[in-house]
C-alpha positions in Angstrom: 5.0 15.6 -0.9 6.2 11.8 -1.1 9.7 13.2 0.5 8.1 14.9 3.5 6.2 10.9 4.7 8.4 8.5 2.8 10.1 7.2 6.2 6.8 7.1 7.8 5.4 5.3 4.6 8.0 2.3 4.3 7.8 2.0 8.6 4.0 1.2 8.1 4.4 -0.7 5.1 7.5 -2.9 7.1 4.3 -3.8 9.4 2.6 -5.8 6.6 5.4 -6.8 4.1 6.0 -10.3 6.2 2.3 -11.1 5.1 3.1 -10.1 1.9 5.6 -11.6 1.1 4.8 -15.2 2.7 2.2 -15.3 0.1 5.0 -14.2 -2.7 4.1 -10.5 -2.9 4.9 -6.9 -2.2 4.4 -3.5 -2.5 6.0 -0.4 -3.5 5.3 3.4 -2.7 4.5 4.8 -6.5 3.4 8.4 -5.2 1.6 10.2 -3.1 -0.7 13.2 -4.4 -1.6 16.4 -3.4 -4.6 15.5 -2.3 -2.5 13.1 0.3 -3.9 9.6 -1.7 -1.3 7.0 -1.9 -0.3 5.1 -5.0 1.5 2.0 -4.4 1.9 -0.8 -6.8 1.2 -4.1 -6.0 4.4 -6.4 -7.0 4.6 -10.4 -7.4 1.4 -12.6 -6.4 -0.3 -9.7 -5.2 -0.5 -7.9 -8.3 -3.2 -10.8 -10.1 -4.6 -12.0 -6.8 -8.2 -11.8 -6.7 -8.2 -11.1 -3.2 -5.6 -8.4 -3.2 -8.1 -4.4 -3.2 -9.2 -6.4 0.1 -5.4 -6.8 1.1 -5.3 -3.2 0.2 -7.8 -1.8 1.9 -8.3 -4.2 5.2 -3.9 -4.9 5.4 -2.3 -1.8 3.6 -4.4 1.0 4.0 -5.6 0.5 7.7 -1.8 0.4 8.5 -0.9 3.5 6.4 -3.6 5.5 7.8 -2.6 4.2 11.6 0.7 5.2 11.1 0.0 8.7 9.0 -3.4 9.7 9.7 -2.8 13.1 6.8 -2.9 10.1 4.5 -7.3 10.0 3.3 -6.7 7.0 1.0 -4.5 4.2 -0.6 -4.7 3.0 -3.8 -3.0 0.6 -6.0 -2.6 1.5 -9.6 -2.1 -2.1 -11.0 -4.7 -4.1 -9.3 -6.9 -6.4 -11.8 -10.6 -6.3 -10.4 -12.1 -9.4 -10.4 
């Protein structure tokens, strides 16, 4: 499933990473299920930011579901809730 999007994926991702990373994070594409939910993982500041399932859903997912509307939902699988 992850083969079939993972251009599309990484192009909508490329939209956010400069925010990202001028705040000393990142993301990477950990899978994306069946049921077409996508598992990233949060990587450097992002991963123990307290503000960073709002980054996810406001930043990341609104540009992943833009881009590949199939996608119904992103989710991190290392996020710390606060």
């Amino acid at each position: 499933m992850l083969d079939q999007f993972k251009d599309q994926i990484e192009a909508a991702l490329d939209t956010i990473r400069p925010y990202l990373e001028a705040d000393g994070g990142n993301v990477k594409v950990v899978d994306l299920t069946e049921e077409m939910v996508l598992r990233l993982e949060l990587t450097g500041t992002c991963s123990s930011c307290p503000m960073s399932s709002m980054t996810l859903k406001a930043g990341v997912e609104e540009a992943i579901k833009k881009a590949i509307p199939e996608i119904v939902k992103v989710e991190a699988v290392n996020v710390e809730v606060a």
